[in-house]
MIVORO-159506 format. One line per 5 residues: number of its first residue (from 1); for each residue x, y, z of C-alpha. Coordinates in Angstrom, 2 decimals, m for minus. Layout:
// MIVORO-159506
NUM	X,Y,Z  ...
This chain:
// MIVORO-159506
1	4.69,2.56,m1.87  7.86,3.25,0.47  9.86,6.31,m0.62  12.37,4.74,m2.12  10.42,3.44,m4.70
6	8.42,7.01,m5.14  12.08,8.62,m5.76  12.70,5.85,m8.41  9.83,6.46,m10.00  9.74,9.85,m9.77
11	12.90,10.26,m11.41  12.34,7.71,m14.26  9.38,9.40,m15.56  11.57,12.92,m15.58  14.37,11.60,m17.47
16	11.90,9.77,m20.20  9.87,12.66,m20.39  12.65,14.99,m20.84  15.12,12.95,m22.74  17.82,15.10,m24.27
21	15.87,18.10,m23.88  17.84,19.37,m20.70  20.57,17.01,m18.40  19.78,14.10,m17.52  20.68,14.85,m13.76
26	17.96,17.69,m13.57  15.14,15.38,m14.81  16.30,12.79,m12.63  16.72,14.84,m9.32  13.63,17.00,m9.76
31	11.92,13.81,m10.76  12.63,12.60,m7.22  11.55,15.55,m5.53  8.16,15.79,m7.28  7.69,11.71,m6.39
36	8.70,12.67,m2.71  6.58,15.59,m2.31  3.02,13.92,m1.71  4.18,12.10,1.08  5.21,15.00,2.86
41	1.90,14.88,4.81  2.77,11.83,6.84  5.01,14.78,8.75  1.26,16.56,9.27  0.28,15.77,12.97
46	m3.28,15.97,13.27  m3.72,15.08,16.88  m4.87,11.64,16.78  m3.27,8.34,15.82  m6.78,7.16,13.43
51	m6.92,10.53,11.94  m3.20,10.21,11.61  m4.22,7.18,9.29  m6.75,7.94,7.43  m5.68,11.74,6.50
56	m2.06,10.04,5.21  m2.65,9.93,0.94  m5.27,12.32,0.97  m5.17,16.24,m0.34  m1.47,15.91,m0.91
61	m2.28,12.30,m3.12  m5.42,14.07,m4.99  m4.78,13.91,m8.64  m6.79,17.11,m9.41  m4.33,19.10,m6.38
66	m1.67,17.66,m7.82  m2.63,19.00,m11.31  m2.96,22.32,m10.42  0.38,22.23,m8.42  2.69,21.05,m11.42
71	2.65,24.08,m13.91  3.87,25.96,m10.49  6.58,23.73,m9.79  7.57,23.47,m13.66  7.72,27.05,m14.02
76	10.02,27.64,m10.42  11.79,24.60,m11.90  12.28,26.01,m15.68  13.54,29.56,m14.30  15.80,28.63,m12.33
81	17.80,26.31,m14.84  16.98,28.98,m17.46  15.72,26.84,m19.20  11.83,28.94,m19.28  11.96,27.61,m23.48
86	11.23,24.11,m22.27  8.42,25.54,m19.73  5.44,23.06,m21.29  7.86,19.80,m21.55  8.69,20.41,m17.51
91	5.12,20.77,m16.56  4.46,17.53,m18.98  7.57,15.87,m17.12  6.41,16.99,m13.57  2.57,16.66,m13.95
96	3.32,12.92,m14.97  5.47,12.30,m12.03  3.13,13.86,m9.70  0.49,12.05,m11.28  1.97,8.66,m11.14
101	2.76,8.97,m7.39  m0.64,8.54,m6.00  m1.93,5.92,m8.91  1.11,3.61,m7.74  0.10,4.30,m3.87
106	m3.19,2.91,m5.21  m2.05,m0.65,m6.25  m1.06,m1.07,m2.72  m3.89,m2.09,0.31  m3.82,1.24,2.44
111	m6.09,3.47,0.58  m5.56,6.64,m1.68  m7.81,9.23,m1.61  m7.68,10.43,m5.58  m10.38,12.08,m5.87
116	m10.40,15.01,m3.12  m11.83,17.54,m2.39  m15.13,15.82,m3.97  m14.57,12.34,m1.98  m12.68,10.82,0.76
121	m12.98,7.29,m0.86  m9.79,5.33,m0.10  m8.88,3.74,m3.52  m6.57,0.59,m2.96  m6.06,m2.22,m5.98
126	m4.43,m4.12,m3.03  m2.15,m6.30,m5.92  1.60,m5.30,m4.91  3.14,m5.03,m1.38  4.10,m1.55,m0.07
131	8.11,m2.61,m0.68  8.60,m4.98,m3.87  11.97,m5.46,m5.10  10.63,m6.83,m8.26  9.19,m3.34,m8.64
136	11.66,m0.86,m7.30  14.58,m2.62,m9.35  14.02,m1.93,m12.52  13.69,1.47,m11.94  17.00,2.21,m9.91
141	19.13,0.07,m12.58  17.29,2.16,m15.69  18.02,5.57,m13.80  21.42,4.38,m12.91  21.91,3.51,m16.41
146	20.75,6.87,m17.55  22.83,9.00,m15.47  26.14,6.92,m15.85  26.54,5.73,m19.28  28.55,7.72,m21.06
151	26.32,7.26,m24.21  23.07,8.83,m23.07  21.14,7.45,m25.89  22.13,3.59,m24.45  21.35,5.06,m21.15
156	17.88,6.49,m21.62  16.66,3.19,m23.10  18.00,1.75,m20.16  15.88,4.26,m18.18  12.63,3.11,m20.74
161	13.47,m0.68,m20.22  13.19,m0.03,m16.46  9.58,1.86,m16.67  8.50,m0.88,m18.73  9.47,m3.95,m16.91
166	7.93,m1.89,m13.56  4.58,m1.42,m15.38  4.54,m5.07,m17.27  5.34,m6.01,m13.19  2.43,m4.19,m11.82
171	m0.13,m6.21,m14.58  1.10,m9.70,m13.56  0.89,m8.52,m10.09  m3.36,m8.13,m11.13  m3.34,m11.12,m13.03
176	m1.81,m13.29,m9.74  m4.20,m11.19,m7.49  m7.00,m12.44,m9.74  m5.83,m15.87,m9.80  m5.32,m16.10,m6.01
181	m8.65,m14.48,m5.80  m10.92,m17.71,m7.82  m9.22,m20.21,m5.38  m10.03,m18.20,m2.30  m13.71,m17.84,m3.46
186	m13.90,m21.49,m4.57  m12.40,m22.76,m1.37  m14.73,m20.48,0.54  m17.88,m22.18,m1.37  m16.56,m25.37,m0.81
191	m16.11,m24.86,3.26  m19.17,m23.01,3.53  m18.00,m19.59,4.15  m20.57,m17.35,3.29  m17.97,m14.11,3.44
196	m19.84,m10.68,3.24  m16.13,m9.33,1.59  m13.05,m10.88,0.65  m9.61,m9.64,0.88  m6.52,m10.33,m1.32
201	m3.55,m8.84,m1.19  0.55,m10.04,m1.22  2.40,m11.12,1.60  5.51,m9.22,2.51  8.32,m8.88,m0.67
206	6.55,m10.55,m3.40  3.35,m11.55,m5.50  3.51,m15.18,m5.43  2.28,m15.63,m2.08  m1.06,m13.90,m1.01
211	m2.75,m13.30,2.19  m6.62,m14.02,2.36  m9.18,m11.94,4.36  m12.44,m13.28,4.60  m15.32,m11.45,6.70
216	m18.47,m12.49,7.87  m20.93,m10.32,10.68  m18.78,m12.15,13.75  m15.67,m13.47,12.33  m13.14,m13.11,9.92
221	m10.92,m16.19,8.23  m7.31,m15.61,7.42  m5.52,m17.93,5.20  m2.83,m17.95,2.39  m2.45,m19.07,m0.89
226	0.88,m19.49,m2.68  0.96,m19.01,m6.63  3.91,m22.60,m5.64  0.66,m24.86,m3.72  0.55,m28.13,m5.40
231	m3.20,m27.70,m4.70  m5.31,m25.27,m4.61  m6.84,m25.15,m1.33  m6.73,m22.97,1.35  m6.28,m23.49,5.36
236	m8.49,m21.10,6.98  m8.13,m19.94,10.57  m10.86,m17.93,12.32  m11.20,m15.10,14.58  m14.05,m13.58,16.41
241	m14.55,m10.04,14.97  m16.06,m8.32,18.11  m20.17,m8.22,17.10  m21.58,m6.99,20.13  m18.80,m4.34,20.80
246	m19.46,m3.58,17.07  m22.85,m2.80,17.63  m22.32,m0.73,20.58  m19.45,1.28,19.49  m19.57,1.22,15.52
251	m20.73,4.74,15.48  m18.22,6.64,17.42  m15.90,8.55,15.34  m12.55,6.33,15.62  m14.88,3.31,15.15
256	m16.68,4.19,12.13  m13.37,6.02,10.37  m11.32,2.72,10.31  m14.70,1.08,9.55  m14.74,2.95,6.49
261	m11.36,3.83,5.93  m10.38,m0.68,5.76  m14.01,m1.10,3.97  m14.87,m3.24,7.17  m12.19,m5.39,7.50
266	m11.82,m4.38,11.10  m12.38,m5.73,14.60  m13.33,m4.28,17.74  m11.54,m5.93,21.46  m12.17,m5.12,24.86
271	m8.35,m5.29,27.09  m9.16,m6.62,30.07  m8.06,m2.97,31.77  m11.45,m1.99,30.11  m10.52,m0.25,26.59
276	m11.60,m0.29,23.47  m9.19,m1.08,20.40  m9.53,m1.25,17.14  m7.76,m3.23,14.58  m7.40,m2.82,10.72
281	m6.99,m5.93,9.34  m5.78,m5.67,6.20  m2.20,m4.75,7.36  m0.45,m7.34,9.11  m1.44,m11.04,10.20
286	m3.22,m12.56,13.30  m2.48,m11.62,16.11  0.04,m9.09,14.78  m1.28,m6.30,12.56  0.68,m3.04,12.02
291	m2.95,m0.47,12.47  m4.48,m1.20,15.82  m5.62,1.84,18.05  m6.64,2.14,21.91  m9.67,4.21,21.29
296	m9.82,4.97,24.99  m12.46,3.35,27.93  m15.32,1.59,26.66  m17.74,3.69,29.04  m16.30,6.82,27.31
301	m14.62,5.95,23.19  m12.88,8.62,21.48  m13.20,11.25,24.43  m9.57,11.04,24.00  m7.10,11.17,21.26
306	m6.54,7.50,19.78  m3.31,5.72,20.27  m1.78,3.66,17.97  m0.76,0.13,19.66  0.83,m1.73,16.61
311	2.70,m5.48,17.04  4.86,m6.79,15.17  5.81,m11.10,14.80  9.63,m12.44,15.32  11.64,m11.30,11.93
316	13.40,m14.42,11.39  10.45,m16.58,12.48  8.26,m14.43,9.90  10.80,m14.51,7.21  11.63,m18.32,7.50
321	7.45,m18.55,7.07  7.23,m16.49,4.27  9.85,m18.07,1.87  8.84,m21.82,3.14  5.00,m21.06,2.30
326	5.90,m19.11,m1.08  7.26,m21.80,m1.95  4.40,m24.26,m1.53  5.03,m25.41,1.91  1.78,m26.95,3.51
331	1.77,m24.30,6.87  m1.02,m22.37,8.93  m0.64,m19.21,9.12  2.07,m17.60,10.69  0.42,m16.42,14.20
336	m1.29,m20.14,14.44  2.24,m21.52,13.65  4.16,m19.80,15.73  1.09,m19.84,18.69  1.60,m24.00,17.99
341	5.34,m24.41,18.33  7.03,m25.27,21.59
């Protein structure tokens, strides 16, 4: 999730967990360190846009690092407030915050990697956007709350009001993922689509509107379902994927990391100036997606460092799109609506 969200977070686990045990502004502001400090690796250069990618949410989001780092930060934390009595309730406060960092990363698309150093899988639910507003609110009014009421007891259940209207958020978000997810597969059957994975995850901003992947060995077929439609069908555009150029080049490094990394929903272009690039597509819509590398010449991939070559649509245009079709609007998709306008 973005950092402003983390920081929320972050700091409405400390003050719950801590409650009148020590001030509220120490459980709130070390709260929103602890949430920030796993992202601190997207500072980590490692030489190459794709490794770039797939290293971001990896040691520094591994729940069993992150467990062994909290009873060092509780006890820095704890001595230097003097406050060493309450040593066990600020690793509690700080292991949970830590904790629920990388588990929120995880209901988003990109891919956390929990469970280093014993796997690099890329966990991702896919079921909220990486910025909600229906998520991050909650949170910032219950912390608010906390740390300007005057009555801390009214302003700590404001705090717990906020974590639970977040978490009740993040269920419904699964429950409308799920929901979107029988009308994809049923509209699928019903066009003859036989996908080899399908992809469902929330457009920009919200969770009644979701944006389906589906891939086969040559294409993939984007489409969107709104939780508004009057029916439930689906208008699928497709795209060729890049076979042949997967079957040449699917084993070079940069290839087969965002192969693995977007659990093949990727494609593979030749440019016409004779390079290779490589899209993610779960990030993004046709033809603009936010992960797509130049890999370097075809005659020679990843001989040198990947560069990211991302694209983004129109703002307005996209917006307009996105709150006509949440809303039930009968559209294509955004690229094939804005590639059809005059």
């Amino acid at each position: 999730m973005d950092s402003l969200t983390q920081i929320a977070l972050g700091s409405a686990v400390g003050v719950a967990v801590m409650g009148r045990r020590t001030a509220v502004w120490k459980a709130a502001a070390w709260g929103a360190v602890a949430g920030t400090l796993p992202d601190l690796d997207a500072f980590i250069d490692h030489g190459d846009a794709v490794l770039n990618m797939v290293r971001h949410r990896a040691e520094s989001h591994s729940l069993i690092y992150l467990t062994l780092l909290a009873p060092l930060l509780a006890w820095g934390v704890s001595r230097l407030h003097g406050e060493t009595a309450l040593f066990r309730r600020w690793w509690l406060a700080l292991w949970l915050v830590l904790f629920t960092h990388p588990l929120l990363d995880t209901m988003t698309v990109y891919g956390t990697q929990l469970l280093q150093p014993f796997t690099d899988h890329p966990f991702g639910i896919g079921s909220v956007f990486i910025i909600d507003p229906a998520y991050t609110l909650p949170l910032l009014v219950g912390v608010i709350a906390a740390l300007s009421l005057r009555h801390q007891a009214r302003g700590l259940r404001w705090n717990t009001a906020g974590l639970i209207l977040s978490t009740a958020y993040l269920g419904w978000s699964m429950v409308a993922q799920q929901t979107a997810t029988q009308v994809a597969r049923e509209s699928l059957r019903q066009q003859g689509i036989e996908a080899q994975r399908l992809l469902v995850t929330p457009a920009p901003f919200n969770t009644v509107l979701w944006r389906l992947v589906a891939v086969t060995p040559t294409h993939y077929h984007e489409g969107y379902y709104s939780l508004m439609d009057r029916r439930p069908v689906v208008r699928w555009t497709s795209h060729e994927r890049g076979a042949e150029l997967m079957t040449r080049y699917g084993h070079t490094g940069p290839v087969a990391r965002i192969a693995a990394f977007s659990h093949g929903f990727y494609r593979l272009r030749q440019t016409p100036d004779g390079r290779l690039q490589v899209t993610d597509l779960r990030m993004g819509q046709d033809p603009d997606f936010v992960f797509s590398f130049d890999v370097g010449p075809v005659d020679a991939v990843g001989s040198v460092p990947a560069v990211q070559r991302s694209s983004r649509p129109d703002t307005p245009a996209a917006l307009a799109w996105l709150w006509q079709r949440a809303r039930g609007a009968d559209l294509l998709p955004l690229g094939a609506a804005l590639a059809a306008s005059p």
